[in-house]
C-alpha positions as protocol buffer text, in pm:
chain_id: "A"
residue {
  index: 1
  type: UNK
  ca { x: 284 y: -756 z: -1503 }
}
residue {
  index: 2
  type: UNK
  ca { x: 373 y: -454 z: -1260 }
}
residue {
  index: 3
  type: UNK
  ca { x: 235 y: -135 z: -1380 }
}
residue {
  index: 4
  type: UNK
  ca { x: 457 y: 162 z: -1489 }
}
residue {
  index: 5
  type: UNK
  ca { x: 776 y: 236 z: -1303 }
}
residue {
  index: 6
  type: UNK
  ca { x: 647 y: 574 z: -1268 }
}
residue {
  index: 7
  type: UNK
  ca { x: 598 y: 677 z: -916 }
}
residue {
  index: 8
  type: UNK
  ca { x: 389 y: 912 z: -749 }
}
residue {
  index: 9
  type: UNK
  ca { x: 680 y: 1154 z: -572 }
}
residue {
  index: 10
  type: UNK
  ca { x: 661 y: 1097 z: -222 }
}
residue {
  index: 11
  type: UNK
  ca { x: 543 y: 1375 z: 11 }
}
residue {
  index: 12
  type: UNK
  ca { x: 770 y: 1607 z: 203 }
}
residue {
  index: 13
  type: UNK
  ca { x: 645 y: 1461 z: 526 }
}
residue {
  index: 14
  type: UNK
  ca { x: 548 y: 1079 z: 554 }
}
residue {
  index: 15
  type: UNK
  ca { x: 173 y: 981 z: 650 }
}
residue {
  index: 16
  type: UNK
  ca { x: 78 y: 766 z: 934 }
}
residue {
  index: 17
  type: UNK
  ca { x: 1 y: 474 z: 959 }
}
residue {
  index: 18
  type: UNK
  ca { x: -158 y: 211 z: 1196 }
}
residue {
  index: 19
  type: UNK
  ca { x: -1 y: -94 z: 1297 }
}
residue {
  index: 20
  type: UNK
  ca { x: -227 y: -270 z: 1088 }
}
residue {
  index: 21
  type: UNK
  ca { x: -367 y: -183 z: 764 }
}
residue {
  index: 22
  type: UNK
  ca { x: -540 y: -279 z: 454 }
}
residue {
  index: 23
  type: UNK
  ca { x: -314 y: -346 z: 124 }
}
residue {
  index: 24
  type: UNK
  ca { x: -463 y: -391 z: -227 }
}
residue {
  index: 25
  type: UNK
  ca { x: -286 y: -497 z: -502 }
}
residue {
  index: 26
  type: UNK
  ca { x: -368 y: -288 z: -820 }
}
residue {
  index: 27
  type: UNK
  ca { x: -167 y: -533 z: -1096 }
}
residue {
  index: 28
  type: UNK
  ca { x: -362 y: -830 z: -953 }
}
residue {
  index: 29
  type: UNK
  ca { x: -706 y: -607 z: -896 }
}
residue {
  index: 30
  type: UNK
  ca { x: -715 y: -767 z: -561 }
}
residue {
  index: 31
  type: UNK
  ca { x: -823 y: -500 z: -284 }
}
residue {
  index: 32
  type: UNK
  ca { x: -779 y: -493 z: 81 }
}
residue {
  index: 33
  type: UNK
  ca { x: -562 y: -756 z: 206 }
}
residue {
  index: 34
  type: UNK
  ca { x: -481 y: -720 z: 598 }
}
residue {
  index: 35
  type: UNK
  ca { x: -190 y: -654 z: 638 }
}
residue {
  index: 36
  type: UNK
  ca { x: 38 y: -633 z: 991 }
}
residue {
  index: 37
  type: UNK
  ca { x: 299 y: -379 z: 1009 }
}
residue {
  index: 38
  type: UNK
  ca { x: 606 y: -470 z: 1059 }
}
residue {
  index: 39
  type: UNK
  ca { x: 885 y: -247 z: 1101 }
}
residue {
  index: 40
  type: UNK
  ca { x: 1157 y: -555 z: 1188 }
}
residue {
  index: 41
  type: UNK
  ca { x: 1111 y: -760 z: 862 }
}
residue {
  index: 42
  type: UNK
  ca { x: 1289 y: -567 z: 551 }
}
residue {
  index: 43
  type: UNK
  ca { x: 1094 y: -666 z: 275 }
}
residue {
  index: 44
  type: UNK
  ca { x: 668 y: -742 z: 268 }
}
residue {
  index: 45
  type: UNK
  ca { x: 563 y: -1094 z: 255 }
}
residue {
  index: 46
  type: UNK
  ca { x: 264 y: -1260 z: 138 }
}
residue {
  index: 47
  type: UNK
  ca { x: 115 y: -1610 z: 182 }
}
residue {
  index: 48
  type: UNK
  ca { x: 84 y: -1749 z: -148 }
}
residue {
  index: 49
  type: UNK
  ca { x: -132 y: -2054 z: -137 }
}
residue {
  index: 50
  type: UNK
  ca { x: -75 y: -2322 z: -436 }
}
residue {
  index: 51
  type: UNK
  ca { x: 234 y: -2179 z: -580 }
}
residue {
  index: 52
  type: UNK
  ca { x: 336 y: -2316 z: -949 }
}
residue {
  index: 53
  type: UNK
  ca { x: 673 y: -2226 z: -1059 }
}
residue {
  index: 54
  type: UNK
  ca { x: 724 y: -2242 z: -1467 }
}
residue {
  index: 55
  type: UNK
  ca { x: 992 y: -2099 z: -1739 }
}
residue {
  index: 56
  type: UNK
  ca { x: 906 y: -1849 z: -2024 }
}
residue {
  index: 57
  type: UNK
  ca { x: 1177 y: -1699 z: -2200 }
}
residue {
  index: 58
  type: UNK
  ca { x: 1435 y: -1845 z: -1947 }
}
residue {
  index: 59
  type: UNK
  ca { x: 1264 y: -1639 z: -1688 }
}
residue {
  index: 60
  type: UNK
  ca { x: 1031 y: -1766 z: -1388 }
}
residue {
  index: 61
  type: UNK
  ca { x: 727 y: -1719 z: -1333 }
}
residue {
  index: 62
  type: UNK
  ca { x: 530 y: -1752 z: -1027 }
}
residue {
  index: 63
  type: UNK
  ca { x: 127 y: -1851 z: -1005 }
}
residue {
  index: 64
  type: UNK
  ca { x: -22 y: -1863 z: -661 }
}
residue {
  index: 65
  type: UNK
  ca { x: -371 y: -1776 z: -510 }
}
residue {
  index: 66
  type: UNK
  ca { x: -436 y: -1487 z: -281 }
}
residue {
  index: 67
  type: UNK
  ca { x: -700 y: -1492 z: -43 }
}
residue {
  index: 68
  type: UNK
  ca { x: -815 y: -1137 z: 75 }
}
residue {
  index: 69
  type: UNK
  ca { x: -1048 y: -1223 z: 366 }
}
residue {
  index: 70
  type: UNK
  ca { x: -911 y: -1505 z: 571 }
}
residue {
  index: 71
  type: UNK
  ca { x: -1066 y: -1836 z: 628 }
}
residue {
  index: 72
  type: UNK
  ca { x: -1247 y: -1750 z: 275 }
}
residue {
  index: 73
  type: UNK
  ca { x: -1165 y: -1913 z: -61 }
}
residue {
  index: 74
  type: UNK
  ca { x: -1458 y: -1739 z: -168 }
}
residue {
  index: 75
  type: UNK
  ca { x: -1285 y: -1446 z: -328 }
}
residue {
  index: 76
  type: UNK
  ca { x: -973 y: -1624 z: -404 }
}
residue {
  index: 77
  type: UNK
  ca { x: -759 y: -1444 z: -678 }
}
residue {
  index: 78
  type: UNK
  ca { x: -493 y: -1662 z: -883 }
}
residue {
  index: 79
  type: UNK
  ca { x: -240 y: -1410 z: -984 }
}
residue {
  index: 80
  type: UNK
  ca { x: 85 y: -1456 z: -1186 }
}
residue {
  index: 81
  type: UNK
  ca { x: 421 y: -1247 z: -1150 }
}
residue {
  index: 82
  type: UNK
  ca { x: 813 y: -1285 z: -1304 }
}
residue {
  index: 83
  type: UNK
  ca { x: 1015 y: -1408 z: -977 }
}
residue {
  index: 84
  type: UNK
  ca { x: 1273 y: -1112 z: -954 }
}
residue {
  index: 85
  type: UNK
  ca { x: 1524 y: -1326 z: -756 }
}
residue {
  index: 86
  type: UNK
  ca { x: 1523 y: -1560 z: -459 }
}
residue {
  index: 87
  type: UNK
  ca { x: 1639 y: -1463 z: -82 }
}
residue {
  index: 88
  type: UNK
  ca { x: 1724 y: -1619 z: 241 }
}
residue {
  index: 89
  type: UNK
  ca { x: 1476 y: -1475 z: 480 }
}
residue {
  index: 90
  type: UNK
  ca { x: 1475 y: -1566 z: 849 }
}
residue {
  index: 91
  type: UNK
  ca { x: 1161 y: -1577 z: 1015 }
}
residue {
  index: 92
  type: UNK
  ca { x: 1008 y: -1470 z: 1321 }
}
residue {
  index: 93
  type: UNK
  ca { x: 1074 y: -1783 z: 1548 }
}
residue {
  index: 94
  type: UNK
  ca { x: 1442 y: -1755 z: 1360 }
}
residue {
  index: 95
  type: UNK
  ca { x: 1448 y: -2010 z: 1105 }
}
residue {
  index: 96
  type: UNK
  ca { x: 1623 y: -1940 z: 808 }
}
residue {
  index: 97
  type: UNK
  ca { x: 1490 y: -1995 z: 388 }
}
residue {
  index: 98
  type: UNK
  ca { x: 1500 y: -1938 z: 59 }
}
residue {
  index: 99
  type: UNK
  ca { x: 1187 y: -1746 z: -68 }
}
residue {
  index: 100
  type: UNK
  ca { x: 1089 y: -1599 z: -442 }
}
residue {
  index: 101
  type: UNK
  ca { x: 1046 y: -1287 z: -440 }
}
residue {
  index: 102
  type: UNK
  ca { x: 854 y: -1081 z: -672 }
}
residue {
  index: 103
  type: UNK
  ca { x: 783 y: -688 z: -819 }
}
residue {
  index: 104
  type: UNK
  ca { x: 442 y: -565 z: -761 }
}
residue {
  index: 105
  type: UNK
  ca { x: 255 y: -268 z: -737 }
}
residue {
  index: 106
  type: UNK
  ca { x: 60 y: -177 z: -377 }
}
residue {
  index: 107
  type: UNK
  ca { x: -161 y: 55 z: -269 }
}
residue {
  index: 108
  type: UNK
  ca { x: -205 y: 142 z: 70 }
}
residue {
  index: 109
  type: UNK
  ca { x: -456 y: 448 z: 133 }
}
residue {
  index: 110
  type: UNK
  ca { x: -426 y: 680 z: -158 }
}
residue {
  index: 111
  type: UNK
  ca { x: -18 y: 597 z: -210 }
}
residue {
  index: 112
  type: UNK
  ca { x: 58 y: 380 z: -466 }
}
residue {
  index: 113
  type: UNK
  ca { x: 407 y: 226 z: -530 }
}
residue {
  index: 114
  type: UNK
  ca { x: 610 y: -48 z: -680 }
}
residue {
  index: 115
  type: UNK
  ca { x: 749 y: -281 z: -374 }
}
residue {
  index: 116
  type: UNK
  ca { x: 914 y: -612 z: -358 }
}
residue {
  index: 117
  type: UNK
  ca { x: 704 y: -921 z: -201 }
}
residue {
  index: 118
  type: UNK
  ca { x: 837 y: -1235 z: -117 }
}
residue {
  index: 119
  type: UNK
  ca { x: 640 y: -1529 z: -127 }
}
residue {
  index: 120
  type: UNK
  ca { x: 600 y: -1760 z: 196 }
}
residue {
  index: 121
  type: UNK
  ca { x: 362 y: -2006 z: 385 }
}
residue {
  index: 122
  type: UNK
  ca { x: 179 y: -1783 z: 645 }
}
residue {
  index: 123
  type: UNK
  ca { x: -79 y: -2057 z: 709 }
}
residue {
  index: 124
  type: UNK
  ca { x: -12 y: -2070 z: 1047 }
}
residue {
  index: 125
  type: UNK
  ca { x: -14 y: -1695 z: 1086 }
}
residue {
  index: 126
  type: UNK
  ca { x: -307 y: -1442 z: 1171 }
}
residue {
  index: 127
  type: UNK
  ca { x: -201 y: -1218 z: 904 }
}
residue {
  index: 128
  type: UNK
  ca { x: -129 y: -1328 z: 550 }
}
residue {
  index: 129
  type: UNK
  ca { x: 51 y: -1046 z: 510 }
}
residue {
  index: 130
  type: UNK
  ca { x: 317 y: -886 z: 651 }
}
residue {
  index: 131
  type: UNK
  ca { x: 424 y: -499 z: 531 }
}
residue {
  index: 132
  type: UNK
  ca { x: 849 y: -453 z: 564 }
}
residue {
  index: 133
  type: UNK
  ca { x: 1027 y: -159 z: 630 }
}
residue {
  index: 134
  type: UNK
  ca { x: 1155 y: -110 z: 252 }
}
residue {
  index: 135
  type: UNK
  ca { x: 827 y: -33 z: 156 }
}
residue {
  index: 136
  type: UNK
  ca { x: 750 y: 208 z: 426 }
}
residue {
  index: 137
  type: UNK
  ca { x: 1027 y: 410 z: 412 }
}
residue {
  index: 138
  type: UNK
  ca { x: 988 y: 756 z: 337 }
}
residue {
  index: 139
  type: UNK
  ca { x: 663 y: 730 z: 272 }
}
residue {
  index: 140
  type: UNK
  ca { x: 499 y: 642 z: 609 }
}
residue {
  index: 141
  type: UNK
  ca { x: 536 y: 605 z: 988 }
}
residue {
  index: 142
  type: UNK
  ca { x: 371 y: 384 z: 1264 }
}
residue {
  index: 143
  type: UNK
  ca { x: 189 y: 468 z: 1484 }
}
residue {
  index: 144
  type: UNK
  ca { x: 160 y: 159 z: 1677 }
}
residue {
  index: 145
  type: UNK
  ca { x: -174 y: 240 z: 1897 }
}
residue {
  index: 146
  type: UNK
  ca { x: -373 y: 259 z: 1579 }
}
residue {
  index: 147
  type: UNK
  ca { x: -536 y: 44 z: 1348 }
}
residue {
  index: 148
  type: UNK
  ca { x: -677 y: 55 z: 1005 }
}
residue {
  index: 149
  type: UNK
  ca { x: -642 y: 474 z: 959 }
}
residue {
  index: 150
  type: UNK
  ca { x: -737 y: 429 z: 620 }
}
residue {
  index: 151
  type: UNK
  ca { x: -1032 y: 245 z: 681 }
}
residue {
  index: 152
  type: UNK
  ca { x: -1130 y: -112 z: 721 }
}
């Protein structure tokens, strides 16, 4: 499922970004998820809505929907993806769970790497996604007065 482990090098000085941005998901051909920057949470989280969980090869497997535009089912994408291992994430309001995570590929402007998501119920939340620190590093900074620098 997640395209070749061969990664664009990353450039001697790291881009900038806005505290919010646009992520699309090239193994999934799902483009421009909203995502919120968030330089506290280690690792990127996305709402999955309807997860199914199944075995193949004594490996799970993950199925869940993505929604790219919120409030919309309209352009809902049902995606698939090996879960890589669980993890005990605390949240925001500082409650503590156990959440698949999974290997995908992002792209966010014209960088594209391979970055772990885990999977979590965002419902409540105004973004579905949230971008972590592991997948920034080294390859961008915040600037946290700015939105959307690669376009909306």
């Amino acid at each position: 499922m997640v395209a070749s482990r061969t990664r664009k090098p990353r450039s001697s000085s790291p881009r900038s970004i806005g505290w919010r941005e646009r992520v699309s998901f090239p193994d999934f051909d799902v483009i421009g998820v909203k995502a919120k920057v968030d330089s506290g949470a280690q690792t990127s989280s996305i709402h999955a809505f309807r997860p199914r969980f199944s075995q193949k090869d004594d490996e799970e497997w993950v199925s869940f929907e993505i929604h790219p535009r919120r409030r919309s089912r309209k352009d809902a994408v049902r995606v698939r993806a090996k879960v890589k291992t669980r993890r005990r994430i605390r949240s925001s309001n500082g409650k503590s769970e156990i959440r698949p995570v999974i290997e995908t590929t992002m792209r966010l402007g014209d960088e594209t790497f391979v970055a772990e998501l885990t999977l979590a119920n965002r419902h409540l939340m105004a973004y579905r996604m949230i971008l972590g620190r592991s997948a920034l590093r080294g390859r961008f900074t915040i600037d946290p007065g700015k939105s959307y620098l690669f376009g909306e």
